[in-house]
C-alpha positions, 0 to 999 in steps of 0.5 A: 481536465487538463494536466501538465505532470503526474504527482506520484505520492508514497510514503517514503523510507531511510536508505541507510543506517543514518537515516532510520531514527530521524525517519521513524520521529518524523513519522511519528511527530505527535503521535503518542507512541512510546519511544522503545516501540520505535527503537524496535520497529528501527531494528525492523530497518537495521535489519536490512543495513537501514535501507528501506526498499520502498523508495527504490521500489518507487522508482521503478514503478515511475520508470515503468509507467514513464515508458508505458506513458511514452509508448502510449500517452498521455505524454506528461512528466512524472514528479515524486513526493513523499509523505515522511522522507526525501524527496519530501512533498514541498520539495517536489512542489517546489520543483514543480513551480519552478518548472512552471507545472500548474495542475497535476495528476496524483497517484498515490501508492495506496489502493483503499480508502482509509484516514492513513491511506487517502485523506492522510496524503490529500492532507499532506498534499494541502500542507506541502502545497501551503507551505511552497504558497500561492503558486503551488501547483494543483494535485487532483488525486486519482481514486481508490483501485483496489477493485480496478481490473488491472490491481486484480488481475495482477493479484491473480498472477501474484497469488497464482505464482506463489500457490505453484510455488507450494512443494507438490506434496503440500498441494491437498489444501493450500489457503490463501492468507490474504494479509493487510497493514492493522489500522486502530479499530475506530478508523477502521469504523469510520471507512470502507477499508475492511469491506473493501479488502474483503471484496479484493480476496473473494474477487481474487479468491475466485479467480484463482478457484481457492476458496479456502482463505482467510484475511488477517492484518500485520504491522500493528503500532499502536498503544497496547491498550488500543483495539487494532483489527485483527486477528494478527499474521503470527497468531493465525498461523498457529492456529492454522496449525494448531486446528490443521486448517491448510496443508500449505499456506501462501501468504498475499500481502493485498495491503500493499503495493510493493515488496518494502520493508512491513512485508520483507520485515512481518512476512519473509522474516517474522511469518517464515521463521514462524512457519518453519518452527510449525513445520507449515510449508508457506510461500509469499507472493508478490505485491503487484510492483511493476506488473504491466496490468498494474503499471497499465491500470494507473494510465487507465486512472490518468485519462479518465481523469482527462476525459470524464465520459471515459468509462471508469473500470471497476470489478465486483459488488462495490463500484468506482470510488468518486474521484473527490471523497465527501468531506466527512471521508474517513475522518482523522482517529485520534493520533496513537500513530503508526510508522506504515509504510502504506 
């Protein structure tokens, strides 16, 4: 296959106190989500001065895998979209014709398979592009990854810089708390999502020798009502220390790729302040961000999408995802909403 650019897909976020509430009802347009859960998850942003740190954290990641393209092909430009705030997908498209860009490569910054996580942006994708008309250029969006080589291996550093972290006197039995956005229960039954996150911590679990951890969700949005995987960060960490199952915890946001606002937000903030009222030492460990074996593994995605007789590198018990889901994938749940930033 033969491509003129490289789309990278994100959510998007605010970037100052102006831009929070008009952010947050653009995510949840049609979605019945109560306005005072909004007005809390808002308080989340202002918080940190309304500036979500996922865009600047995309453009990091662009400026990394613009030099890792540079030092080793393919040479292609680099555009950005996002789902739910500027620069916004038709933007992008636009500027994409405009350049004279026919057929791109989509990376987005989602590494399981979900509605909210894959089909969601595929549709995005097929909005933007009908909302900029018949020259739109076309997007092939690259696979899943949360089982290629370099998303694991930069896990692995991640989670082995967070467990030297823990203070040496808290080292007898540390668990790995291995954290991932809620979704509602019934998406959750209509794709591989859990079972894939399950195959990331036993890869990762086994790899750094840790076999005491646990995989828990955060960043729930839905309707109380409403069953949502589980159980929720907060509540398992009082049960760790309720039933002394850890001496140390770290706590490894698997779910996401980059440090932004759900993990600066549930994690440093909500989980510290918890664990600290516990007496329950806890580190964090990094999201993967700009690590070069992450960074490496998306020119990895591109060129076996360039050439198919490239071999298609994937760890573990559940193979490489296809590069184009069945019709059927992960259907659309009925919309209750949920401002991630996944």
């Amino acid at each position: 296959m033969t491509y003129d650019a490289i789309l990278v897909v994100s959510f998007g976020g605010p970037e100052s106190k102006d831009e929070v509430l008009p952010f947050l009802e653009n995510v949840l347009r049609g979605r019945n989500v109560p306005r005072e859960r909004m007005l809390t998850v808002a308080e989340h942003y202002y918080h940190f001065e309304g500036k979500s740190p996922i865009n600047a954290q995309t453009r990091e990641l662009i400026s990394a895998l613009k030099a890792e393209l540079e030092r080793n092909g393919p040479q292609l430009p680099i555009y950005w979209g996002n789902r739910n705030w500027h620069p916004l997908l038709p933007e992008t498209l636009r500027k994409m014709e405009q350049d004279g860009i026919r057929r791109a490569a989509g990376f987005v910054t989602s590494a399981y398979s979900s509605y909210s996580g894959c089909r969601q942006y595929r549709e995005d994708i097929a909005r933007a592009q009908r909302e900029v008309g018949a020259g739109a250029p076309e997007v092939d969006k690259l696979r899943a990854f949360f089982n290629h080589p370099g998303f694991i291996e930069a896990t692995v550093d991640r989670v082995r810089d967070a467990l030297q972290a823990i203070p040496a006197n808290a080292r007898a039995n540390v668990q790995i708390v291995y954290t991932a956005h809620s979704i509602p229960v019934s998406m959750a039954e209509t794709s591989d999502y859990v079972r894939q996150l399950e195959e990331v911590r036993r890869l990762v679990s086994e790899t750094v020798g840790n076999q005491n951890d646990a995989l828990v969700y955060q960043s729930r949005s839905g309707a109380p009502g409403q069953p949502w995987l589980e159980p929720d960060i907060l509540d398992y960490l009082r049960q760790v220390k309720a039933a002394n199952l850890a001496s140390a915890v770290v706590l490894a946001p698997i779910g996401f790729i980059s440090d932004h606002m759900e993990v600066l937000y549930d994690l440093d903030v909500e989980a510290r302040q918890l664990c600290v009222s516990l007496d329950l030492p806890m580190t964090r460990a990094k999201t993967v961000g700009t690590h070069p074996k992450f960074i490496g593994m998306i020119r990895e995605l591109i060129m076996e999408r360039i050439d198919p007789t490239q071999e298609r590198q994937a760890l573990g018990m559940l193979g490489a995802r296809p590069d184009v889901c069945a019709e059927d994938c992960c259907p659309a749940p009925r919309r209750s909403g949920s401002p991630s930033e996944t």
